[in-house]
C-alpha positions in Angstrom: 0.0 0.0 0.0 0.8 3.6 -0.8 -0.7 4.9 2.8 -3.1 7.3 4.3 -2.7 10.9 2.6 -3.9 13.1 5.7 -5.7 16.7 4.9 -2.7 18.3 6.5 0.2 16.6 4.4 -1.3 18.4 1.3 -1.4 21.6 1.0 -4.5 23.2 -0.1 -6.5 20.1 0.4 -9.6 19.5 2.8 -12.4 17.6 3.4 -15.7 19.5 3.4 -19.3 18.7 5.1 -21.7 17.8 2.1 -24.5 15.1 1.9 -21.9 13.3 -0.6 -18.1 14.1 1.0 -16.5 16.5 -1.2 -12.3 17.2 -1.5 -11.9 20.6 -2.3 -8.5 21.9 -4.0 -8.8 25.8 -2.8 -5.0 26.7 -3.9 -2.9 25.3 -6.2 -1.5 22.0 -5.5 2.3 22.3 -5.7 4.5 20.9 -8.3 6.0 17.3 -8.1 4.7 13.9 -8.1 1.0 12.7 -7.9 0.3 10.1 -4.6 -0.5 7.2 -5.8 -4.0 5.8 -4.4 -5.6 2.7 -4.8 -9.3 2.0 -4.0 -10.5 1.2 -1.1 -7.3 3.7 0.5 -8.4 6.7 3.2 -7.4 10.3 1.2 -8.8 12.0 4.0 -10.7 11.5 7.1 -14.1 9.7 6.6 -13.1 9.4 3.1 -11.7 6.6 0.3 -11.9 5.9 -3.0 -14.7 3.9 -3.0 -17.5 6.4 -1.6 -18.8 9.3 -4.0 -16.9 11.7 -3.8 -15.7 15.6 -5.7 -13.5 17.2 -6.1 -12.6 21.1 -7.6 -9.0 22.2 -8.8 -8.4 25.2 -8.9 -5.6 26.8 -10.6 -4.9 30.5 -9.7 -6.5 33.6 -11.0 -8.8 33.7 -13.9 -7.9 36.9 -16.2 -10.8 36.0 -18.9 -14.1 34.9 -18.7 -15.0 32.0 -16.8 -17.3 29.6 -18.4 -19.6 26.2 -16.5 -19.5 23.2 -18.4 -21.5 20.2 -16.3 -20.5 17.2 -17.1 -23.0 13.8 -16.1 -21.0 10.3 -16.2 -24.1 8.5 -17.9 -22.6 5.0 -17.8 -21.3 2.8 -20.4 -18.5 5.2 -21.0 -20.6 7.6 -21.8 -21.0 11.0 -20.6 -23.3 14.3 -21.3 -22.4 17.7 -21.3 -24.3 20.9 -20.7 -22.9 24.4 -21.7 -23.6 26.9 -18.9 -24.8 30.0 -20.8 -26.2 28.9 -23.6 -27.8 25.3 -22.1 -26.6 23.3 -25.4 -25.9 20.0 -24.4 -23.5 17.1 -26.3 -22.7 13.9 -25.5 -19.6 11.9 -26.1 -18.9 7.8 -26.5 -15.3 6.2 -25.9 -14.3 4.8 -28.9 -14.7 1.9 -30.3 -10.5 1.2 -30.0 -11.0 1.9 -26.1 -14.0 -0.4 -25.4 -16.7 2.8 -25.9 -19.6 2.3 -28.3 -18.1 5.2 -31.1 -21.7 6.3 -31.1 -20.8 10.7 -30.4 -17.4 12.4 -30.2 -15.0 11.4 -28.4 -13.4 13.4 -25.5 -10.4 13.6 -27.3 -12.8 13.8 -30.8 -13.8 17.4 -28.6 -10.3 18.6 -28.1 -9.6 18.4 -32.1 -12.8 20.3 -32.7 -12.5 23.0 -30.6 -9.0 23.3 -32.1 -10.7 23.9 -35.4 -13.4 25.6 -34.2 -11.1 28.1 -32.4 -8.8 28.8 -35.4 -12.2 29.5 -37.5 -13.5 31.5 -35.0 -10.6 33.4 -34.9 -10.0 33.8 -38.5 -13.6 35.0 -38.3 -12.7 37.7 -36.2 -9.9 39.0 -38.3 -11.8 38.3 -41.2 -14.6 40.7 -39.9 -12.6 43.5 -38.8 -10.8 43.7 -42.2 -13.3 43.3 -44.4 -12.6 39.8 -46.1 -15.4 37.7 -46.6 -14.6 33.9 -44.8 -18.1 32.4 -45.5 -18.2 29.1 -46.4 -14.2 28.2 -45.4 -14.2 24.6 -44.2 -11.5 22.8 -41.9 -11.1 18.9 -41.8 -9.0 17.8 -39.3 -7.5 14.0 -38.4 -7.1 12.7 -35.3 -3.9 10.4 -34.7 -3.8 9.3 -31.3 -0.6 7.4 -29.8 0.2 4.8 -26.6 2.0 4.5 -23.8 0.4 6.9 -22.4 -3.1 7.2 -24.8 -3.3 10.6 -25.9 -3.3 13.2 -29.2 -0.1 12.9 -31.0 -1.2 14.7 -33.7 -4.0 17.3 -35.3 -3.7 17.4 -38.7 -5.7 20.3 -40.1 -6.6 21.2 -44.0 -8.4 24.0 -44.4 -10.3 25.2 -47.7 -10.6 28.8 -48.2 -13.5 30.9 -50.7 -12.2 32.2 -54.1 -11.1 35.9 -54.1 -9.2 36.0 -51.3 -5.9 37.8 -51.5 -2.6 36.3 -50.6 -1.8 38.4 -48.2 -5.2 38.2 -46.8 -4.8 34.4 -46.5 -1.3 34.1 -44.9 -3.0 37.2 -42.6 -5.8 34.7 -41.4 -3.8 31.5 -41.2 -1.4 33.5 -38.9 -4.6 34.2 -36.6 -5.3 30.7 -36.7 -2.4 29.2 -35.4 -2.5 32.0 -32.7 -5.4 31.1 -31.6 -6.1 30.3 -27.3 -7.1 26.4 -28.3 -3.5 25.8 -30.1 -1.9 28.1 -27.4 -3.6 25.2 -25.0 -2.5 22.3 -26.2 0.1 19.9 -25.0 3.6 20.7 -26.8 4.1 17.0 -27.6 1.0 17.2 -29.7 1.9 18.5 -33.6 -0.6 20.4 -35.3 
């Protein structure tokens, strides 16, 4: 066994009274290692791995907007999501390669479409404040994920752009794209 991780021995965590117990992260957890913990193991008073449990990280100061996504495990590897301000809800399957059903996005399905999404969105915006008309521009992107541990290794992107659109207008908007906050966010290990 790993042992008992007491509320004291790390820093910022803390058990707190709630009909299901709840472990709150109220200040960043510091750099270094994560404790192992195997089910069934105490994290904190009244508290192991195999009761319901939640948990919030949270990760310094917000300088932007701050959006709620919910987020319902539905079972079967499924889960549903539900966008805070504007109640539009998704839901997403494991995939077929990782014993899920294939039938919605993927998590990691998500993280390549916001990646497009975001570069569009921000091409969009430059688009609109100079004048260049982006309507109808189309991005495919392909997913390649790799092992050891599972994750994106790569985001390959092709976008199609509308006739008329100068040259430097083009290299203008694909420069916005791959500024935009979703590439900014993304692993460095993953190539897009």
């Amino acid at each position: 066994g790993v042992g008992v991780v007491e509320e004291d021995e790390v820093p910022g965590l803390h058990a707190v009274p709630h009909e299901i117990p709840r472990l709150v992260v109220s200040d960043p957890v510091p750099p270094g290692p994560a404790v192992p913990l195997e089910v069934g193991e105490a994290i904190g008073p009244g508290l192991t791995l195999d009761q319901p449990m939640s948990f919030r990280c949270h990760a310094g100061d917000y300088t932007g907007a701050v959006v709620r996504i919910d987020i319902v495990y539905e079972g079967g590897l499924r889960t549903s999501a539900r966008h805070g301000p504007s109640d539009a809800s998704l839901l997403t399957d494991a995939p077929t390669d990782n014993e899920g059903r294939g039938e919605a996005f993927s998590p990691t399905d998500l993280v390549a479409t916001a990646l497009g999404s975001c570069m569009m969105t921000i091409m969009g915006i430059v688009a609109r404040r100079k004048g260049i008309h982006l309507e109808g521009a189309r991005v495919s992107i392909e997913k390649g994920m790799r092992a050891d541990p599972r994750r994106i290794g790569v985001l390959e992107l092709a976008f199609e752009m509308p006739a008329g659109i100068a040259v430097a207008d083009r290299k203008l908007l694909e420069n916005a794209a791959l500024a935009c906050p979703g590439k900014k966010s993304l692993h460095p290990d993953v190539e897009v």
